[in-house]
C-alpha positions as CSV (number, residue, x, y, z in Angstrom):
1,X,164.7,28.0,-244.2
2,X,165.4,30.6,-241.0
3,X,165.4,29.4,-237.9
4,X,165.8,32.3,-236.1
5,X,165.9,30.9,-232.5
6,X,169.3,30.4,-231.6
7,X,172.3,27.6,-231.7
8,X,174.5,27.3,-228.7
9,X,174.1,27.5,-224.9
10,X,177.6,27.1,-223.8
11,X,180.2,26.0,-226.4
12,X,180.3,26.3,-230.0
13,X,179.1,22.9,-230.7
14,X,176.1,22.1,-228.0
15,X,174.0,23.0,-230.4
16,X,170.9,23.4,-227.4
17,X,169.0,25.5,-229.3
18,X,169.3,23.5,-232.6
19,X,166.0,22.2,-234.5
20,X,167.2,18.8,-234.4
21,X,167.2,19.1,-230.5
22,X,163.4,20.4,-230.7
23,X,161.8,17.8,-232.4
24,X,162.5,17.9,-236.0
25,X,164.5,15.3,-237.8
26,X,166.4,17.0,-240.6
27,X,167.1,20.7,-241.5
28,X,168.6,22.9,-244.2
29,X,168.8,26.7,-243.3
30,X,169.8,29.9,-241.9
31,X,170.2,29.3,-237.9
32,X,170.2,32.5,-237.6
33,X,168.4,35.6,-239.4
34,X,168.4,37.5,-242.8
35,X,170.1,40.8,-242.3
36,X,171.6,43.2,-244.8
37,X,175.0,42.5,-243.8
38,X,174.4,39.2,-245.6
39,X,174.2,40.9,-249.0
40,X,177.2,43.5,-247.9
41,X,175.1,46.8,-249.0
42,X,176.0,50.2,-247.2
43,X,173.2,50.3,-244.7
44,X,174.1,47.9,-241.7
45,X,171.0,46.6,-240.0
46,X,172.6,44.8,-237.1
47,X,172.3,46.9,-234.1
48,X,172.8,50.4,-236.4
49,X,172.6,52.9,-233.4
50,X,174.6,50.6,-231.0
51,X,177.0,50.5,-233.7
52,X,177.3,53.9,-234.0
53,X,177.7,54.4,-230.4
54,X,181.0,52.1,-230.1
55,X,182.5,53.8,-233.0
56,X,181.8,57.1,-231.5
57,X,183.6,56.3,-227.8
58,X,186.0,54.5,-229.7
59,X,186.9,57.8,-231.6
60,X,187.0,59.6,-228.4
61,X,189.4,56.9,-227.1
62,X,191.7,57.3,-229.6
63,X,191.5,61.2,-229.6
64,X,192.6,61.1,-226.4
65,X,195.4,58.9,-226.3
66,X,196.7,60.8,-229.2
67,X,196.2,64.4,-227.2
68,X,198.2,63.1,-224.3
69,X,200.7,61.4,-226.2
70,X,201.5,64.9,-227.7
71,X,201.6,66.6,-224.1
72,X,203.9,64.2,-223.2
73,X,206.2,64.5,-226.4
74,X,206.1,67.9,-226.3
75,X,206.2,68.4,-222.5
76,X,202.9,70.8,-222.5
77,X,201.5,69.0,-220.0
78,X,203.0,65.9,-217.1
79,X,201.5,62.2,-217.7
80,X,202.9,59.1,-217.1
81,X,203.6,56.7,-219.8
82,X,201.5,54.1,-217.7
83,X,198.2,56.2,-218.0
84,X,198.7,56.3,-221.8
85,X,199.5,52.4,-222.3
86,X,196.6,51.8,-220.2
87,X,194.2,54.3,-222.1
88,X,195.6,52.5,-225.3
89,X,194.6,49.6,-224.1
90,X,191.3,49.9,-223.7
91,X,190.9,51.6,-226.2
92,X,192.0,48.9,-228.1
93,X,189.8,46.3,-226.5
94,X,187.1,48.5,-227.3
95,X,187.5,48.7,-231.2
96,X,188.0,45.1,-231.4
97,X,184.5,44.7,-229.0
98,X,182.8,46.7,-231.7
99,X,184.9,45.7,-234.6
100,X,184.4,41.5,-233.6
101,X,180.7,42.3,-233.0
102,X,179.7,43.8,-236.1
103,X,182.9,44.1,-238.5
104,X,182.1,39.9,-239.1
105,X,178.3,40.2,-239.0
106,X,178.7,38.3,-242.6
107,X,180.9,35.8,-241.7
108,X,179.6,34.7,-238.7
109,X,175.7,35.5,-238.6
110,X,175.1,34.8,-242.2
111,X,175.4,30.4,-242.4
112,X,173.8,27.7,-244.0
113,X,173.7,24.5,-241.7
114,X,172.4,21.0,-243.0
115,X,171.9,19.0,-239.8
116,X,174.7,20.1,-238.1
117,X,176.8,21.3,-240.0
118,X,177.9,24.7,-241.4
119,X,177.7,24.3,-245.5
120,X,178.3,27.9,-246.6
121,X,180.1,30.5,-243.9
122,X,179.2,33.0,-245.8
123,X,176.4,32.0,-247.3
124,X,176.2,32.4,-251.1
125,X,172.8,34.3,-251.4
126,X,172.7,33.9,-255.4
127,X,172.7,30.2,-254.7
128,X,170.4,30.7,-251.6
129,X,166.9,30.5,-253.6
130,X,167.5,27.6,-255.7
131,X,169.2,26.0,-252.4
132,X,166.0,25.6,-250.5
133,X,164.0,25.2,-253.4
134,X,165.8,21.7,-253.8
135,X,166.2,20.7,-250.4
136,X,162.5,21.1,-249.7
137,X,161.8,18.8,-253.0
138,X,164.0,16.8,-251.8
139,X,162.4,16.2,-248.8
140,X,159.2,15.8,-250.1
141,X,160.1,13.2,-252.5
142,X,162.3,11.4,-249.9
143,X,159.3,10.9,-247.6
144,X,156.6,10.4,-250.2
145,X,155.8,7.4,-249.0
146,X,154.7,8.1,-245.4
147,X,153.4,11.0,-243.3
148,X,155.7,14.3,-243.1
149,X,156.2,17.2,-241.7
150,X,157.8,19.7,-244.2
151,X,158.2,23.2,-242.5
152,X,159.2,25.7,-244.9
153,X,160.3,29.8,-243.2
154,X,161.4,30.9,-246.5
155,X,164.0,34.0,-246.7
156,X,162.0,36.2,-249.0
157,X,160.2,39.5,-248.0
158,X,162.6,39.9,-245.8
159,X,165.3,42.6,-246.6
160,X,167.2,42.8,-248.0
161,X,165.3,41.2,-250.3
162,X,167.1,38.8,-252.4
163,X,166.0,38.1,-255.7
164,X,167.6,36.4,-258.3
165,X,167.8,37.6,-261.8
166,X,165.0,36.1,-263.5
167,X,162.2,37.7,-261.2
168,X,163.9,41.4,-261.0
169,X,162.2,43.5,-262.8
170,X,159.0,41.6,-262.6
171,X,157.2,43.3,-260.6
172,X,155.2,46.9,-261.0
173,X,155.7,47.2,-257.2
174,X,159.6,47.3,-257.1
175,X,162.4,44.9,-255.6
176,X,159.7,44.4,-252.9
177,X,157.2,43.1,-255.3
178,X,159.9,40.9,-257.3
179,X,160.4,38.9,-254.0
180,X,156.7,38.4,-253.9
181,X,156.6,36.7,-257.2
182,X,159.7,35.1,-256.7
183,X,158.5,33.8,-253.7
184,X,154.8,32.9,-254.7
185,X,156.7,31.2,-257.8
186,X,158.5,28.8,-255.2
187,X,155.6,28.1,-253.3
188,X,154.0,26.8,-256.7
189,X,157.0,24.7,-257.2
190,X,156.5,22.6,-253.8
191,X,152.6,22.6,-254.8
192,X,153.5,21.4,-258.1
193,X,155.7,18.6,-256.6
194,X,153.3,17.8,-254.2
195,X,150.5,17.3,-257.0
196,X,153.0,15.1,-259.3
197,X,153.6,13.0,-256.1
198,X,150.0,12.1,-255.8
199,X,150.1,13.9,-252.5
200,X,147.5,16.8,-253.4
201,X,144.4,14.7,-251.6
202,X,146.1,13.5,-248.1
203,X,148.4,16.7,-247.3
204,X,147.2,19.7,-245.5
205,X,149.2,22.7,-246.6
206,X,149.2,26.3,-244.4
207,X,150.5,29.2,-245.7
208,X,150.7,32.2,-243.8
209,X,153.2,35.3,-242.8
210,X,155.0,35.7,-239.2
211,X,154.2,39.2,-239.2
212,X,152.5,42.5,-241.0
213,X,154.8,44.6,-243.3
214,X,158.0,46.2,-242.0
215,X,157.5,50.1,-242.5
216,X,161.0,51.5,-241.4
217,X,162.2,49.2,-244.3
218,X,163.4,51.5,-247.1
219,X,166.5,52.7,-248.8
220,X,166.5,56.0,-248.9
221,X,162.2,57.0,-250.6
222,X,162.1,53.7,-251.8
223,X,159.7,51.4,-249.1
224,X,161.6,47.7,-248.9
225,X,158.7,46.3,-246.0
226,X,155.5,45.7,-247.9
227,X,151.7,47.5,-247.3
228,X,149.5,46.9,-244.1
229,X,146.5,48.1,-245.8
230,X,143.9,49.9,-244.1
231,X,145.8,48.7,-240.8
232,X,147.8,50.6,-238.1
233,X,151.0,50.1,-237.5
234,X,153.5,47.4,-238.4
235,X,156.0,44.6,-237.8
236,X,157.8,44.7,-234.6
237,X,154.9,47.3,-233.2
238,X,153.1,45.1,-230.3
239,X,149.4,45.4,-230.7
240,X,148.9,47.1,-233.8
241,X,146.7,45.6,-236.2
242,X,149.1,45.8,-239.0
243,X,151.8,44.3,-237.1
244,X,149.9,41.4,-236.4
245,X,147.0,40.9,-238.5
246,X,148.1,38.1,-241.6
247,X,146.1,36.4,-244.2
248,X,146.1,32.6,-244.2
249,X,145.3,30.2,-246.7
250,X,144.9,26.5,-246.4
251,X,145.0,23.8,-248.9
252,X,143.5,19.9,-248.5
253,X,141.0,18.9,-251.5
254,X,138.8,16.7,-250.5
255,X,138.6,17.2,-246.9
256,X,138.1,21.0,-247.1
257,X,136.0,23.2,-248.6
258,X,137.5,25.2,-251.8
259,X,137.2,28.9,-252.0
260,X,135.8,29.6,-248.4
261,X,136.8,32.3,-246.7
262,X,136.6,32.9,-243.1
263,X,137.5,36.2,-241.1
264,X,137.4,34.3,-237.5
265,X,141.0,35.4,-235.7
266,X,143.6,32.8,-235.1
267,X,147.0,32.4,-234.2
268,X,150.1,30.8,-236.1
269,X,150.4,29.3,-232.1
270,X,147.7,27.0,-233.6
271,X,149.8,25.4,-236.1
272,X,151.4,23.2,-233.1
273,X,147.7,22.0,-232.0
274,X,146.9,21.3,-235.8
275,X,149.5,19.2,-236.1
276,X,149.0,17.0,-233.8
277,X,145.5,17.1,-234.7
278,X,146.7,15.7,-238.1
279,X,148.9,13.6,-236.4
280,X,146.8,11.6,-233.8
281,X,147.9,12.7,-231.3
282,X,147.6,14.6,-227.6
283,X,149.3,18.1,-227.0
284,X,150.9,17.9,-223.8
285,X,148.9,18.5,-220.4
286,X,151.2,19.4,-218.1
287,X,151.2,23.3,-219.4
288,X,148.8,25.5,-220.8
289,X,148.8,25.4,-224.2
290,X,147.6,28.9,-226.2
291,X,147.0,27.5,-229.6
292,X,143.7,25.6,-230.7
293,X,143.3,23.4,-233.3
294,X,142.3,24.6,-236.8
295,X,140.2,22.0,-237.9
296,X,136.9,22.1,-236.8
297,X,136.9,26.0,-237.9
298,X,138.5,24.9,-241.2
299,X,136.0,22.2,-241.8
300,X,133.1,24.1,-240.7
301,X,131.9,21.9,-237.5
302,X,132.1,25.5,-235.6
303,X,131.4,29.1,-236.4
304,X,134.1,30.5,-234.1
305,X,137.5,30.7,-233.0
306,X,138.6,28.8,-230.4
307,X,140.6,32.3,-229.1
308,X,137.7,34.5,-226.8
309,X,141.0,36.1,-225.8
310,X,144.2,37.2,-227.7
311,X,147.1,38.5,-225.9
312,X,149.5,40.6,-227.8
313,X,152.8,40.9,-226.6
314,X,156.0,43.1,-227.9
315,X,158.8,41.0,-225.8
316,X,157.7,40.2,-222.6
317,X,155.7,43.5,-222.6
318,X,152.0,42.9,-222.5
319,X,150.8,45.8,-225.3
320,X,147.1,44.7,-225.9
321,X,144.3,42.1,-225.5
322,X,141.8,41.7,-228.4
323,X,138.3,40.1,-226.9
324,X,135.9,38.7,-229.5
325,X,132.2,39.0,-227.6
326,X,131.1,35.8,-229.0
327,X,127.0,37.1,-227.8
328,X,127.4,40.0,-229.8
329,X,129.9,39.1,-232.0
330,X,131.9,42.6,-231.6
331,X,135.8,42.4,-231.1
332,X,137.2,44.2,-228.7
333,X,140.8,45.4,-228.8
334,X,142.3,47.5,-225.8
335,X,145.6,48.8,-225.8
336,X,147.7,49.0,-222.4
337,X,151.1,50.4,-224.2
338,X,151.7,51.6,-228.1
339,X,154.7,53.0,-229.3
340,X,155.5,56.8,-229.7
341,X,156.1,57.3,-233.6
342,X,158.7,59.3,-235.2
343,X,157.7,61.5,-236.9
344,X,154.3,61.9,-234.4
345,X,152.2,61.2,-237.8
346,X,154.3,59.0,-239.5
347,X,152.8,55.8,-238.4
348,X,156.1,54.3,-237.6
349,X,159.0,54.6,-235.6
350,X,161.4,56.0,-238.1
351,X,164.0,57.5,-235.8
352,X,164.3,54.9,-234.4
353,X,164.5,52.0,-237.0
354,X,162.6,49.6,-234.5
355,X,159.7,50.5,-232.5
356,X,160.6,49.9,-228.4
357,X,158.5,47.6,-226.0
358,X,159.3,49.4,-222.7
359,X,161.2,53.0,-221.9
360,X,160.9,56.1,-223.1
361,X,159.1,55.0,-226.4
362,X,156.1,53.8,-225.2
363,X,153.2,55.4,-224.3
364,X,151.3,53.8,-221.1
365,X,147.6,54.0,-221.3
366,X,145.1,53.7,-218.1
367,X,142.5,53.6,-219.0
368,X,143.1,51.6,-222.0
369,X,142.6,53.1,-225.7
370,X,139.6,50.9,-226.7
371,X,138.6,50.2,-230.1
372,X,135.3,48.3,-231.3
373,X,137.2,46.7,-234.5
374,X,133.9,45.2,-235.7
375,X,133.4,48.7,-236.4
376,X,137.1,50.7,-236.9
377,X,139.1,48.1,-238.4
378,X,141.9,50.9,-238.5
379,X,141.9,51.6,-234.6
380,X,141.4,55.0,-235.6
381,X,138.9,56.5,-233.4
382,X,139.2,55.6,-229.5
383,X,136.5,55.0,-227.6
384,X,136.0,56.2,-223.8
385,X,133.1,56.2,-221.2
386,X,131.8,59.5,-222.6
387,X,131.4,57.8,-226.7
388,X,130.7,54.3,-225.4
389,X,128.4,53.0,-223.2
390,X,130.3,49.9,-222.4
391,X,133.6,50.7,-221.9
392,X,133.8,50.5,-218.3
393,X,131.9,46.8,-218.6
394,X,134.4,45.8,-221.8
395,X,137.7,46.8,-219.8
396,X,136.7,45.3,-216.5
397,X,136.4,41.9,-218.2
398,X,139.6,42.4,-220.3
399,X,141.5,43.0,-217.4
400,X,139.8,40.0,-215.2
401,X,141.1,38.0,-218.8
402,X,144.4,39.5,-218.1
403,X,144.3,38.7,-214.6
404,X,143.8,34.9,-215.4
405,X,146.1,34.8,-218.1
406,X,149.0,35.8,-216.0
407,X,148.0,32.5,-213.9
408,X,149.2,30.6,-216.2
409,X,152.6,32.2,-217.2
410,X,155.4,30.4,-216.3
411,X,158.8,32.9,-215.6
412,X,161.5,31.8,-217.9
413,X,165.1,33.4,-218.8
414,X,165.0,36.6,-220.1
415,X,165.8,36.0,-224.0
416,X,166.3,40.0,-224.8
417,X,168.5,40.9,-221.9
418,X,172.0,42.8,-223.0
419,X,174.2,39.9,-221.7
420,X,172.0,37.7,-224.0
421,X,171.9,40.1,-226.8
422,X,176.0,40.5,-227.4
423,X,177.7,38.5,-229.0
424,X,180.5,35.4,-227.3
425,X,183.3,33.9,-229.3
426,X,182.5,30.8,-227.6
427,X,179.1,30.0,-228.9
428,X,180.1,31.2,-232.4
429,X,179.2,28.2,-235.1
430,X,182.3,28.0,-237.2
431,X,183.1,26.0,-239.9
432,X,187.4,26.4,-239.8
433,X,189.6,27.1,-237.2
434,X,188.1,30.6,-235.1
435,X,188.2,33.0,-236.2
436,X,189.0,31.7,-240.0
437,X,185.4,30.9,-240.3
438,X,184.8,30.7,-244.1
439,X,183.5,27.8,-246.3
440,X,181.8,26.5,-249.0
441,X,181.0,23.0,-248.9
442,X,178.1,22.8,-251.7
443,X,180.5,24.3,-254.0
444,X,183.2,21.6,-252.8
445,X,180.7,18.9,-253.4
446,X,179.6,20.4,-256.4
């Protein structure tokens, strides 16, 4: 499915950031992510306002060179030839920065890759579903005979939400709600293949989302990012509870209990524990590691997460801490930064497309907004000294939690930084000579 976490470091074919150099043994996917350049509709996604910017001072470029090239013609005004070759120039080198970076968003962002190499460049997205559908099967029945790992990051609810024909229309709650079903009917399939395999009793399935609904997902009134419920906020928001807050439902009869339900926080950082759990084996011990195992939680041998502390991060941008009071059993949740919506009441950041971690759209808090969410699930009414009697106690043990979590951060590359954010011909994945990069080989095989 998406990988989402890179390719190259320094050439086209290093393939550092690959999952075959991180463990895994086999994969069939998108390295990079869904965007709705991959489908070709009118509304780019990648980097809209940057977009815009480039064409903008492009325009004026051009503008420019064209007004001084008439002076000169038409001897209004004295410039030399050199300033206007020059101008054009850059000009030039400009539009094909902006054109390169976003003009061939399909082409070059939107692959399939099995192992290493590029399949589809573009990628087919008819063919997409039924794709990964057999390649997961595949997989399952390949290794039926041992112990497997089978990670499945499936491309639906995700815009732009691709749906095939037979599950359009499905749905009372629109396109979105066809990808639901759509994807809820794959999810049978590989439970369906796992029963038929005699699997069902010795494999542990998880099932979870990466993230709360996108709410600046729409086209034009019609909402393409889902429902957070009766929580705040949304994907990409930092601390907000609906950003962040995600059902999970596990699967292993005979070993777990059916039908129990369990509203103990935990993170998808403790799938990595888990596994090894499952696996026999040790998590490394030469770092701290934030996830816990599932387990003993899931198999009722203790009442509580293994998280007093949660640290919510948007980027490297420490937003909130959530503190479950395991005396009292009230959760905590203070807020050190949240992002300024547009509109103010919306709920989202609408202008913006993308709610900011840092700058101008992001409001600092000291003292931090406290909520008691064993009480306002919806972080709607903050609390202060004056409302609670606690707050000064609750935030001066947050902040010793933040203190001793930053003890055991590590400083790493920045991952989000501009240079690392535009785009280099020489780490582009490409399937034909650059920059012909187009290909089909499933339809070759085929």
């Amino acid at each position: 499915g998406k990988w989402h976490m890179g390719v190259n470091c320094k050439s086209h074919s290093d393939h550092c950031h690959h999952p075959l150099n991180h463990g895994f043994d086999y994969f069939y996917g998108m390295p990079f992510t869904l965007l709705n350049e991959c489908q070709g509709t009118d509304d780019p996604e990648l980097a809209k306002s940057l977009q815009d910017t480039y064409w903008l001072h492009t325009q004026m470029i051009i503008l420019a060179v064209l007004t001084l090239l008439i002076g000169k013609l038409t001897n209004i005004f004295s410039v030399k030839w050199k300033t206007i070759i020059c101008l054009a120039i850059c000009g030039l080198l400009y539009f094909i920065s902006w054109f390169s970076s976003y003009g061939f968003t399909k082409y070059w962002n939107c692959i399939l890759m099995r192992n290493h190499s590029i399949t589809e460049q573009p990628m087919n997205l008819e063919k997409t579903t039924s794709n990964m559908l057999k390649e997961a099967v595949s997989f399952i029945e390949r290794n039926k005979h041992r112990p497997f790992l089978l990670f499945v990051s499936l491309l639906h609810v995700h815009t732009p939400l691709i749906t095939t024909d037979k599950f359009q229309g499905r749905s009372r709650h629109g396109l979105y709600g066809d990808n639901v079903e759509e994807m809820d009917w794959m999810v049978g399939r590989l439970l369906d293949v796992i029963d038929k395999e005699g699997l069902t009793n010795t494999t542990f399935v998880y099932f979870a989302s990466d993230h709360g609904g996108s709410l600046e997902a729409h086209r034009g009134n019609v909402q393409l990012g889902g429902w957070n419920g009766i929580y705040k906020g949304g994907k990409g928001m930092g601390g907000w509870e609906g950003g962040i807050r995600v059902p999970g439902i596990v699967r292993w009869p005979g070993v777990l209990p059916a039908g129990t339900v369990t509203n103990e926080l935990t993170s998808l950082m403790d799938i990595f524990p888990t596994v090894v759990h499952l696996a026999g084996g040790a998590v490394p011990q030469d770092r701290v590691i934030d996830g816990r195992t599932l387990l003993p939680l899931l198999r009722g041998t203790v009442q509580h997460s293994g998280h007093e502390f949660m640290f919510h991060y948007c980027g490297v941008f420490l937003h909130a801490v959530r503190w479950h009071q395991k005396d009292s059993g009230t959760v905590w949740k203070a807020h050190y930064a949240t992002p300024i919506f547009q509109p103010e009441a919306s709920g989202a950041c609408f202008g913006r497309g993308i709610c900011p971690c840092f700058g101008d759209g992001v409001t600092h808090h000291n003292p931090p907004l406290l909520f008691d969410l064993s009480q306002d699930p919806s972080e709607a009414n903050p609390l202060s000294a004056d409302t609670e009697p606690l707050f000064d106690t609750v935030t001066r043990r947050i902040r010793k939690a933040v203190e001793e979590h930053r003890k055991t951060l590590a400083p790493v590359p920045q991952q989000l930084s501009p240079y690392n954010n535009i785009w280099k011909p020489w780490l582009q994945p490409c399937c034909g000579t650059f920059p012909f990069c187009w290909c089909d080989e499933e339809n070759n095989k085929a």
